[in-house]
N, C-alpha and C positions, 0 to 999 in steps of 0.2 A: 398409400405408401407406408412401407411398413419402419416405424421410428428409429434412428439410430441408437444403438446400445450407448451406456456411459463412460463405457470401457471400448480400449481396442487394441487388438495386433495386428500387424505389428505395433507398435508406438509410436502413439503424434508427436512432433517439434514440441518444445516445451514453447510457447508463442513468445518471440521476444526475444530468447538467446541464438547465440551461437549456431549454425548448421553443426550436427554431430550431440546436439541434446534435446534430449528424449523428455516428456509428460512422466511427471513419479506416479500420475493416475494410474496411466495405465500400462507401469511396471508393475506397481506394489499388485491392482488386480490379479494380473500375470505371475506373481510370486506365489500369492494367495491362493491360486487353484494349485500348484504344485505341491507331493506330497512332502514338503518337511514340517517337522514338528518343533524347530524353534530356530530364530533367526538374528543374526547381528544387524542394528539400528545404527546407522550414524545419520547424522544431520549437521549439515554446517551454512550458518547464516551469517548476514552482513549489516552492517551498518550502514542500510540504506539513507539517511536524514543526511547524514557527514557526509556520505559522498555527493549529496546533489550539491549542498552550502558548498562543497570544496568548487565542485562544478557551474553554479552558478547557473543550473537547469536542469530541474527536473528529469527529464527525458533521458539525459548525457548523462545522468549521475547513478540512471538506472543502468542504461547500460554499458558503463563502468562496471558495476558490480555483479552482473551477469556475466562478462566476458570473465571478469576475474575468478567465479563461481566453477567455469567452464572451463578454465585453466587448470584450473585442482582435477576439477573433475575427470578431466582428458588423461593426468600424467600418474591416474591409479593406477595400481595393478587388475588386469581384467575379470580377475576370481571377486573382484565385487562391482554391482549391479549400479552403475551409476543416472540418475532421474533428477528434473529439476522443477520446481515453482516457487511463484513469486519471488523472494529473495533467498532460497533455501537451494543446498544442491542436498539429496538425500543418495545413501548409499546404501546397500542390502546385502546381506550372504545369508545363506544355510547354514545354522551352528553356529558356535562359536567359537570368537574369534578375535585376534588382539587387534585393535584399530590400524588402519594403515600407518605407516612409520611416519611417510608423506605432514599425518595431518595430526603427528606427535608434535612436531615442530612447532615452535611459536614465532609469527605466525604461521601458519599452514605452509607449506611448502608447494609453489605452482602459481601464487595468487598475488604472493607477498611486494611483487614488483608493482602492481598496478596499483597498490597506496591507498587499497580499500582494508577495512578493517571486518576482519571474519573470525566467528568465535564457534565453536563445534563442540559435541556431548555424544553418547552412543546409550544403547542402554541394549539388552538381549530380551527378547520376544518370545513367549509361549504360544502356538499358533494349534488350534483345534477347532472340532466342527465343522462347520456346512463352510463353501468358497464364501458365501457372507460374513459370514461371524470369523472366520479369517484376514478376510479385506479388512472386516467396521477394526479387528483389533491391530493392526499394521497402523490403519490411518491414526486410530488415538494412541497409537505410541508414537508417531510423530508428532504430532501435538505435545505431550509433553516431552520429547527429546529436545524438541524444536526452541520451548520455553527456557530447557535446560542451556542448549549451547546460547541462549542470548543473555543470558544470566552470565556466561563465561564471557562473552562479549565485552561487557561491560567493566567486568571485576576481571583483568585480568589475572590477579592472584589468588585466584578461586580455583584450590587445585583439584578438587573430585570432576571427575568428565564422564562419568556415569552415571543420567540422569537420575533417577534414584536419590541418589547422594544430595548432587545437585542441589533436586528440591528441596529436601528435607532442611535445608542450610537457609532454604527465605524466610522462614521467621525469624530470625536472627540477623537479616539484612536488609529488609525492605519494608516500607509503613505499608497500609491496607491501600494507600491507592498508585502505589508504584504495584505493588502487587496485582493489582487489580488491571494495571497497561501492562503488564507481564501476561494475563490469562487471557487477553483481550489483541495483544499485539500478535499474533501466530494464525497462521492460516487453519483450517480446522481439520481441511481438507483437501489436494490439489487439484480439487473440481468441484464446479457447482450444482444442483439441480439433484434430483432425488436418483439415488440407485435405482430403484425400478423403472423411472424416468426415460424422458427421451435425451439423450446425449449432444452432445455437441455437431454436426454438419462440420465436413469440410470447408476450412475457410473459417469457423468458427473458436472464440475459445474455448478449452476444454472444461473450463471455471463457469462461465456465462453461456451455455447454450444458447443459438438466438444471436448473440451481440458477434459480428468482426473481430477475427484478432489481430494481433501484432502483425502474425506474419503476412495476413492481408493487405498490411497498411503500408508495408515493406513493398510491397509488389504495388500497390498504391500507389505510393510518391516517386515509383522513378519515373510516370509520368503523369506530374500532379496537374490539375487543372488552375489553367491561367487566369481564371475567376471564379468569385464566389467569395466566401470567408472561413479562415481557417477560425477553428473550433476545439474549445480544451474544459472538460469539467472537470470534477472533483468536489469529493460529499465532503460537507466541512465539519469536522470535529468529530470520526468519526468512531473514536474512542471515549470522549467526554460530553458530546451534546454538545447544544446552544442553549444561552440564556439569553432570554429576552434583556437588554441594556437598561431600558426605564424600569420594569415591573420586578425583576430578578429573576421571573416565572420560567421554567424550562419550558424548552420551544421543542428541541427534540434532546434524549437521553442519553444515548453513545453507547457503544458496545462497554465500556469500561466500567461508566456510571453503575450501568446493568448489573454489573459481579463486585460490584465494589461489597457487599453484603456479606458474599460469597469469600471476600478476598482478608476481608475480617475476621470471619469464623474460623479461617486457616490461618492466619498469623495471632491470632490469641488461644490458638490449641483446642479449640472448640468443637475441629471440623478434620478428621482424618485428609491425609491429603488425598488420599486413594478417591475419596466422595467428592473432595475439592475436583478435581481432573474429570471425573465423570460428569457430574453437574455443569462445570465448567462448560467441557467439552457439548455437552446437549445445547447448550444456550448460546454457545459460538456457531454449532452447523443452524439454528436459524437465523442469527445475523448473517450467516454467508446465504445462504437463501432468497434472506432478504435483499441483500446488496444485491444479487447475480438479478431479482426482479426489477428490482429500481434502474440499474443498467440498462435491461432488454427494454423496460421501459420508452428511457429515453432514445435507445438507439430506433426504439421502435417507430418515435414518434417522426422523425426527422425523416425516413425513409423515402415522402417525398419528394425531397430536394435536396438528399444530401446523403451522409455516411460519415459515420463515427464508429471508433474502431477501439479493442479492449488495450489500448497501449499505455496503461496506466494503473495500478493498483485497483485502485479503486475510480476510476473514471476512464474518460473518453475522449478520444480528439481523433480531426479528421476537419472534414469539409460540408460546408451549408451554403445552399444557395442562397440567405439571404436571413440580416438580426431575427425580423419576426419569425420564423421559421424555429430559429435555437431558441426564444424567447418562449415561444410557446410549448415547445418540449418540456421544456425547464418546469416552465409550471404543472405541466404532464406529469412527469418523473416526480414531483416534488409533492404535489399528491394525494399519488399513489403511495406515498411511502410514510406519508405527515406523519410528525412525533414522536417517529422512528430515526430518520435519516434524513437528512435534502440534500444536494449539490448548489454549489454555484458552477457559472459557466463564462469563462471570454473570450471574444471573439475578435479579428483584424482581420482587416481585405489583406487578399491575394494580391500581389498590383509587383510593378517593375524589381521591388529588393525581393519578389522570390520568397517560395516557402519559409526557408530557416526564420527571416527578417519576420515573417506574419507569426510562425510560431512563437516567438519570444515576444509579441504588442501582444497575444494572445492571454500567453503565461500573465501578462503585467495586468490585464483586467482582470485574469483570475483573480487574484490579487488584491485588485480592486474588491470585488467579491466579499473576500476574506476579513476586509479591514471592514465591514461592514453587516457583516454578520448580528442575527439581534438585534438589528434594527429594524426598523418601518420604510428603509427606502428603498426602492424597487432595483436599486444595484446591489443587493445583498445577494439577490441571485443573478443576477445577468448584467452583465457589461460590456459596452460596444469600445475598441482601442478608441481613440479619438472624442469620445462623446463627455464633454465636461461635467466637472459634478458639480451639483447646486452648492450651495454656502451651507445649508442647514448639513448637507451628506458631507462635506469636507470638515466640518466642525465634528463630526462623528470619526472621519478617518481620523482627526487632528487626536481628538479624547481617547482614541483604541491607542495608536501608539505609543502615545502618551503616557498611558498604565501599563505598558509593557516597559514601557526604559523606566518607571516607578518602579515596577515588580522586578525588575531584572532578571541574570540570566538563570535559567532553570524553570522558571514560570510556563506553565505550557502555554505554547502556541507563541514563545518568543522570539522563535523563528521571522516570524511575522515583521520582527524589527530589522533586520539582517536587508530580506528583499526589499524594503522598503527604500533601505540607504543605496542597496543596488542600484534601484529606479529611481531614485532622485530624482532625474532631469525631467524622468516621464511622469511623476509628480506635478512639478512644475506645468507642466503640459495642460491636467484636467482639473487641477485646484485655482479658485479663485484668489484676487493678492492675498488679499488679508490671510489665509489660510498658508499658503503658499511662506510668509512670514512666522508664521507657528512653526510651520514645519523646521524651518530651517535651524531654528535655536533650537528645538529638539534635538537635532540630528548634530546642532553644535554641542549639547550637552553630553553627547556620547564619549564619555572619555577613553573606554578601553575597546579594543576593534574587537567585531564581533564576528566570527567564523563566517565564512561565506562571501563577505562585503568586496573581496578583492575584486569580482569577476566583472568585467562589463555589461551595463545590459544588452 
């Protein structure tokens, strides 16, 4: 059977959004054989993290910002080429060309209602050469445009929106390791697996060859199975690594860690940014590489009793016949990938409250997961809803959150604080007293509310 191309026309759903949006894959491809010789970039991103804490879930907060992405995206003018991945909508023309009016606006005009926060940059494209070296330069000007509009994200009073500009303004706004989750937070490319490669299959995503996607998962749950366990990962840290808790020793690196070197020599003027972006950009398509293996991995592994599906960034959820089952993927997945990446994974039965109720006991052992990270206890990767934790593993959850309400808000991974107050009750639940005790003057010491906390679990 002869391999699927990595590209296609017409163009796949973008997995995940709206019906009526398209894979930027395999637009840009499709742009990229066409004879023009320079092109207008826009890219406009979102503040994904904000809208889950608003949302109170994962899932819901992604697609928030999707729908809202697809709103913009729908109410352009047709003379520009509209594509979407992960949390990005990209737009394209032939020539040049003044941005749409639409996405002069602050915020953008089409999105502004649904209360998600999107920052956009454009830059103009030199395009020459073979349909290769065409595509590879489309893709790495989304990359750094991409960088660009999340830098306006943030600072909304950053007025250049011509990535060029842009850049040139972060040594003069960001230390070596915000720098470093700026080169490290952007997609590299909006698909996975090698161009000469075999491509994505129907049904699959165009990032992940191999793994289910969203929109599978979609046709999936309208008629989910009445048993089994639902099932949710996510590679933990997967910008900064883990550190071992007792030793200090890194356990695995992070994409961020990685460039931090890289992210120094550009904000102390060492390092042109032109070689920054290039360098950059080479050591981010093998973390995506990376990741899309680690995925297929796992999905791979489960494939006898179950199905996990790409509806997530960087992880998976769906349905497993049974703990040992995900349990042992996990360690499958985990690997494969050691000292690079791992995931954790959680799981809740299926039972009378119905998908939604398994998805969110799912979410909260992730969770579980998460707060355990670095450690030696075998829930660092895998947690069953219900299954209580030892005293020594709750004195570890008690000491992580602990140093986060120390460190306060800003500290990565302080999120971590937020779901935790969410899930209180379900705390309660898998902590022993004495811990269960900690916890609570913790969470009484919390004096200013912390984004996210409103929502119920």
């Amino acid at each position: 059977m002869t391999p699927p191309p990595a590209f296609s026309w017409p163009p796949r759903h973008a997995p995940g959004y709206p019906l009526g949006c398209v894979d930027a894959g395999d637009v840009l491809a499709r742009f990229a054989r066409e004879p023009h010789q320079e092109a207008t970039v826009v890219v406009v991103t979102s503040a994904l993290r904000a809208s889950v804490e608003d949302s109170g879930d994962h899932m819901a907060g992604l697609s928030r910002v999707r729908q809202s992405l697809a709103a913009i995206g729908h109410r352009l003018e047709a003379a520009w080429s509209s594509s979407y991945y992960g949390k990005d909508l990209v737009l394209v023309r032939a020539g040049k060309h003044a941005v749409p009016a639409r996405l002069s606006m602050e915020p953008p005009a089409g999105g502004s209602d649904s209360g998600v926060r999107h920052g956009w940059a454009f830059d103009f494209v030199s395009l020459s050469g073979s349909g290769d070296e065409r595509r590879e330069g489309l893709l790495r000007a989304c990359y750094a445009i991409s960088m660009a509009a999340r830098l306006r994200r943030d600072r909304p009073g950053l007025r250049p929106c011509r990535a060029a500009d842009v850049l040139l303004r972060v040594p003069g706004l960001l230390s070596p390791e915000r720098g470093a989750s700026l080169l490290a937070g952007v997609l590299v490319r909006p698909l996975g697996g090698a161009d000469e490669g075999s491509g994505a299959r129907p049904g699959e995503d165009p990032r992940f060859p191999g793994v289910p996607s969203a929109d599978a998962w979609d046709v999936f749950v309208q008629r989910p199975p009445q048993r089994g366990l639902y099932a949710v990962s996510d590679v933990h840290d997967i910008e900064w690594g883990t550190l071992d808790r007792e030793s200090g020793e890194r356990v695995t690196e992070g994409s961020a860690y990685e460039l931090l070197p890289l992210s120094t020599a550009w904000l102390d003027g060492s390092l042109p940014v032109a070689d920054v972006l290039d360098r950059a950009y080479r050591l981010r398509v093998r973390r995506e590489s990376l990741l899309s293996r680690h995925l297929r991995a796992l999905s791979d592994a489960v494939a006898a009793g179950g199905r996990l599906f790409a509806t997530l960034g960087d992880g998976l959820s769906g349905v497993v016949s049974d703990a040992a089952l995900m349990r042992s993927a996990m360690v499958a997945a985990n690997a494969e990938s050691a000292g690079r990446m791992h995931s954790g994974a959680g799981v809740a039965p299926m039972d009378e409250w119905g998908l939604t109720a398994a998805r969110r006991r799912a979410h909260f052992s992730l969770h579980v997961t998460k707060t355990l990270k670095g450690t030696g206890h075998q829930e660092r990767f895998f947690h069953g809803f219900g299954t209580p934790l030892g005293s020594r593993a709750a004195d570890s959850v008690v000491g992580f959150l602990s140093a986060l309400r120390r460190a306060g808000p800003g500290t990565p991974g302080f999120h971590h604080l937020a779901h935790a107050l969410r899930w209180r009750d379900w705390w309660h639940l898998h902590l022993p007293p004495t811990a269960r005790v900690h916890l609570d003057r913790l969470f009484a010491s919390v004096q200013e509310p912390i984004p996210g906390t409103s929502a119920g679990a």
